[in-house]
C-alpha atoms as one frame of an Amber mdcrd trajectory, in Angstrom:
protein
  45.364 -28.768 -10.450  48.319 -30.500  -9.209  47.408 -28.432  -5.769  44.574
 -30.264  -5.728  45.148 -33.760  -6.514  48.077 -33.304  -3.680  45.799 -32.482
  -1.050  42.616 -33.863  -2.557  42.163 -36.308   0.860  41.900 -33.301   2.777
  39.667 -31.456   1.419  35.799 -31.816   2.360  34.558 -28.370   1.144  34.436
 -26.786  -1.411  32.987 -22.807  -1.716  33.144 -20.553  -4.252  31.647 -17.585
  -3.827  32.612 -15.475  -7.428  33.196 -17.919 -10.703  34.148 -15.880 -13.795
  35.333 -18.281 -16.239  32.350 -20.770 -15.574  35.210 -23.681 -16.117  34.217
 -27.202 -15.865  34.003 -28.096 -12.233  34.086 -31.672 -13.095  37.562 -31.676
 -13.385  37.890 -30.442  -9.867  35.402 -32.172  -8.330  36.523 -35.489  -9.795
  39.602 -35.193  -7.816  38.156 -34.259  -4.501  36.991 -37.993  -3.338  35.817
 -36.308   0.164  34.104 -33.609  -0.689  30.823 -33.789   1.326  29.942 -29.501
   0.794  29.652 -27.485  -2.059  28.587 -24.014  -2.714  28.777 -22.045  -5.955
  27.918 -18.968  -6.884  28.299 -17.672 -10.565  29.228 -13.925 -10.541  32.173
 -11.020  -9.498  31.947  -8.569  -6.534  32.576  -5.248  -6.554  32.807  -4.842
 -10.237  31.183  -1.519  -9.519  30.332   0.853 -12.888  32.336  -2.166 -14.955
  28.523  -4.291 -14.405  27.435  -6.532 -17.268  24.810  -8.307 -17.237  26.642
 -11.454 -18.770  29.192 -11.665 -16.334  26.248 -13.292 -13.438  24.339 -16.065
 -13.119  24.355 -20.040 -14.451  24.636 -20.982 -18.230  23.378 -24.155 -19.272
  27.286 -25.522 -19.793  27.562 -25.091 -16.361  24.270 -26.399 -15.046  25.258
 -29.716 -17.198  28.645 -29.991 -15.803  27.122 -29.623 -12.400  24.596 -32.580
 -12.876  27.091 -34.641 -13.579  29.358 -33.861 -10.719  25.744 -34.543  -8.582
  25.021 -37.631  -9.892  28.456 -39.261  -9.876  29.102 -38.052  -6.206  28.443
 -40.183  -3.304  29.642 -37.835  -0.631  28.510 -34.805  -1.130  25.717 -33.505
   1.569  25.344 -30.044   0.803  24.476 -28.383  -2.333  24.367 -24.652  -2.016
  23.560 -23.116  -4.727  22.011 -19.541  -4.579  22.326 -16.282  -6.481  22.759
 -17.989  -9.631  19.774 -16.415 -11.494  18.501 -20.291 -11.331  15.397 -20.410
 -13.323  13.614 -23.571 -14.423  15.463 -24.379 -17.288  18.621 -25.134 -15.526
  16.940 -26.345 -12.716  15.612 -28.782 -14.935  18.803 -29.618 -16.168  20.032
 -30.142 -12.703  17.307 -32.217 -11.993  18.641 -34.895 -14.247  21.410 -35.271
 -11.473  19.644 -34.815  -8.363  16.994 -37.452  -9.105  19.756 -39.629  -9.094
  21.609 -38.586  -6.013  20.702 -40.212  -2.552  23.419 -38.310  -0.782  22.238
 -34.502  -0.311  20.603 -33.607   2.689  20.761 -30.011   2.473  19.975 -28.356
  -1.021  19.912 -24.115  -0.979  18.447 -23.034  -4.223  18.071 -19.343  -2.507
  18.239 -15.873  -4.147  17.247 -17.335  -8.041  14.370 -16.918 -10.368  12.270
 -20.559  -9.436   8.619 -20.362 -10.355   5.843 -22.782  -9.793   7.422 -25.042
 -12.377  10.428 -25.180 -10.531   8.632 -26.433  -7.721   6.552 -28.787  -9.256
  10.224 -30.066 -10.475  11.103 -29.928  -6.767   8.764 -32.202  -5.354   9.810
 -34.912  -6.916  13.094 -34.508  -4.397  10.160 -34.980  -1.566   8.699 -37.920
  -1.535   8.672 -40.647   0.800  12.144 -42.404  -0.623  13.922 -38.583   0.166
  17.114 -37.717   2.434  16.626 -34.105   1.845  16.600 -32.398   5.001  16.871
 -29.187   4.374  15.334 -27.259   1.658  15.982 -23.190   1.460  13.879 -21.648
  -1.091  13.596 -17.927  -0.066  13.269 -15.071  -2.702  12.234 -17.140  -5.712
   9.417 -16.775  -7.438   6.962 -19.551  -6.384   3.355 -18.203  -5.849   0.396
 -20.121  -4.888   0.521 -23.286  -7.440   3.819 -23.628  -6.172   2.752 -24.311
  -3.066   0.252 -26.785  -4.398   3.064 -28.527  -6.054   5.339 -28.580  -2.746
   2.035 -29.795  -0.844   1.912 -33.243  -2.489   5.523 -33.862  -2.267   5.665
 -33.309   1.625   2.706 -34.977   1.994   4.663 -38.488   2.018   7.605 -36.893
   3.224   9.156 -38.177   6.298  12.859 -36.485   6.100  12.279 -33.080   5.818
  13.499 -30.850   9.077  13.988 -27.786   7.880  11.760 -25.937   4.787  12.332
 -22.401   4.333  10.019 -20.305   1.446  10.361 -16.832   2.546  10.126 -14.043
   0.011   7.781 -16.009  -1.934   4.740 -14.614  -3.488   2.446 -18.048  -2.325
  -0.638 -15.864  -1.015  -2.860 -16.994   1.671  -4.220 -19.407  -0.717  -0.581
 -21.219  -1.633   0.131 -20.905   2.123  -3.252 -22.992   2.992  -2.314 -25.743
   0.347   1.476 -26.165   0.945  -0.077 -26.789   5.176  -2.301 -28.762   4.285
   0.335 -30.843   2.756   2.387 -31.104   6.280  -0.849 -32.173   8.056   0.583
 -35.633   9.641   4.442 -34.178   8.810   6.454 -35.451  12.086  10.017 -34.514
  11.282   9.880 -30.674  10.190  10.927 -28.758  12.712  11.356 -25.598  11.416
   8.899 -23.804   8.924   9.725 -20.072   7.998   7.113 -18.322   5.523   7.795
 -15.218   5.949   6.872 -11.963   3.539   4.069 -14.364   1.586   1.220 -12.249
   2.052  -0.313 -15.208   4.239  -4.130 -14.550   5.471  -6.547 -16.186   7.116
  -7.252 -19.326   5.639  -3.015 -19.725   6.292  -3.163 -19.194   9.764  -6.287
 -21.763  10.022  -3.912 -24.525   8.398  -1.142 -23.599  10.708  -3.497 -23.758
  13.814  -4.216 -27.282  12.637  -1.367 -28.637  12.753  -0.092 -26.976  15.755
  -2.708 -28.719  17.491  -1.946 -31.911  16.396   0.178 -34.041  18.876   2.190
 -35.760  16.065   3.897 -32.400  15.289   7.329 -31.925  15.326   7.385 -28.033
  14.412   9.289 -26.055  16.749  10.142 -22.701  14.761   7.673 -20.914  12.863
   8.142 -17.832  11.122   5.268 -16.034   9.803   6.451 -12.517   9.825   5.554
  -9.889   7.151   2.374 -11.410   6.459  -1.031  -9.857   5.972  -2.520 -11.420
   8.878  -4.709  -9.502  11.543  -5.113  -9.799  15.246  -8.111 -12.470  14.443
  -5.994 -14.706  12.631  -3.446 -14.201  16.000  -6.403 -15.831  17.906  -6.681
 -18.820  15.601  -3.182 -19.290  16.227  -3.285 -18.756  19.962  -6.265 -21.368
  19.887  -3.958 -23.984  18.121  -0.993 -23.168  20.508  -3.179 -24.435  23.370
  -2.549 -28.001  22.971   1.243 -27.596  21.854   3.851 -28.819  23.499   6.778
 -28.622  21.234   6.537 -24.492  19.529   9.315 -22.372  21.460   9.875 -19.707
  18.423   6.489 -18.124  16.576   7.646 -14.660  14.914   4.848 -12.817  13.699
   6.257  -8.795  13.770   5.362  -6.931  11.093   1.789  -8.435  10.532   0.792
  -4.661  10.305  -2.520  -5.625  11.235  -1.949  -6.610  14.762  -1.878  -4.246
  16.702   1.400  -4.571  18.807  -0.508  -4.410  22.409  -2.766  -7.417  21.102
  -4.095  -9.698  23.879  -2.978 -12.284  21.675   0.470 -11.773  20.871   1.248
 -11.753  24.741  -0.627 -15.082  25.313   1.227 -16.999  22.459   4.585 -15.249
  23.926   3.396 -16.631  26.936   2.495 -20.064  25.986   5.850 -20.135  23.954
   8.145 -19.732  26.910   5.968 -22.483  29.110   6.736 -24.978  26.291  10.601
 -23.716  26.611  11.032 -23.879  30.333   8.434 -27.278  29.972  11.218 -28.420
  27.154  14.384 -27.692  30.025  13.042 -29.517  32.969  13.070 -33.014  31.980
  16.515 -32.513  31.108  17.446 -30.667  34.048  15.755 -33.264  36.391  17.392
 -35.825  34.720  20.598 -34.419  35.157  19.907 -34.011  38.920  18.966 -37.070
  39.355  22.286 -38.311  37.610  24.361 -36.657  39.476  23.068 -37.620  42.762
């Protein structure tokens, strides 16, 4: 401790990536007046054939303790989080500290055991008052509620850049509703729902907004999806009017075949927006320079 009251000014991040002792952070923390980043992970590598269960994952002690250190803190920015075995319980309890925090930008709850309570716990971080921008979510549990829940949170969202739900179980039905709910979004720029078992009535949302000219999205990620080479065409229609896509990853939609007329058009209408992105830039900097 005296380590870290001596060079407390310095330090502005924080990581831990194996906690055994699940000691009160608070003590730490309080001493680190800069500290704008910090990730925690509960657990021990390579423990190997010594495994117990009891040695990974977040108690309640230590979901308390790190409320606190959230909603006393007024410089930390990032709050990583994942592979805690997070479940709604101790988000819950976190909750009590992030309602209260208007300093995080970038939350990762990845790699835990979040279900559509979780998210409905989650929104509440979304709506119009919110600085969160970025929100990883991948490999929970959140299935198509879920997605209903997110839905009205980003629907008066106007911070989010960055939303990532991959490894979900949402279905093409929570894929649809959690769209619908960025219909009008103009600051997410990148979207990645990949491995949701996403359909048709998905892609039709997406199309939507990608042919809305208030849309900000630049990065889509759809891959390992159920959708078919008719859903690629939806897609392709919605591209049309786009001006701002210049990533759309759909491999391993098994049911496109990977000759599909559509899949080169979109790659084709992706790189136009990317070379159509460059050459304002680049004509400005000619003109600059002459």
């Amino acid at each position: 401790m005296a380590v870290v009251k001596a060079s407390s000014e310095y330090i502005f991040t924080l990581e831990i990536d194996q906690l055994l002792s699940h000691l009160d952070l608070n003590e730490i923390c309080a001493q680190l007046r800069n500290l704008t980043r910090l990730r925690v992970t509960y657990g021990v590598k390579q423990i190997g054939m010594k495994y117990e269960r009891m040695l990974f994952g977040m108690k309640i002690s230590d979901a308390t303790n790190l409320s606190h250190i959230i909603k006393m803190s007024n410089t930390l920015t990032t709050l990583w989080l994942p592979s805690n075995l997070l479940d709604d319980d101790l988000l819950r309890m976190l909750m009590t500290g992030l309602v209260k925090n208007t300093s995080i930008t970038s939350l990762d709850l990845s790699h835990n055991k979040l279900t559509n309570h979780g998210a409905r716990l989650l929104s509440k971080l979304l709506g119009p008052e919110s600085v969160i921008t970025t929100l990883k979510l991948c490999d929970n549990q959140i299935h198509a509620e879920g997605g209903r829940y997110l839905s009205r949170g980003l629907r008066y969202n106007t911070s989010l850049v960055e939303l990532d739900l991959r490894l979900n179980r949402l279905t093409d039905d929570g894929g649809r509703m959690l769209l619908e709910g960025l219909v009008d979004h103009t600051s997410l720029t990148n979207l990645n729902l990949s491995s949701n078992m996403l359909g048709k009535e998905s892609a039709e949302a997406l199309a939507e907004i990608l042919s809305d000219s208030v849309t900000a999205l630049r990065s889509v990620d759809l891959s390992s999806n159920a959708l078919n080479e008719s859903d690629g065409d939806v897609l392709l229609q919605g591209l049309q009017q786009n001006s701002t896509v210049i990533a759309l990853d759909l491999r391993q939609n098994t049911q496109i075949p990977a000759d599909a007329d559509c899949l080169v058009k979109i790659a084709q209408k992706i790189r136009q927006n990317e070379v159509n992105m460059k050459s304002p830039s680049s004509t400005t900097d000619g003109g600059s320079n002459t």
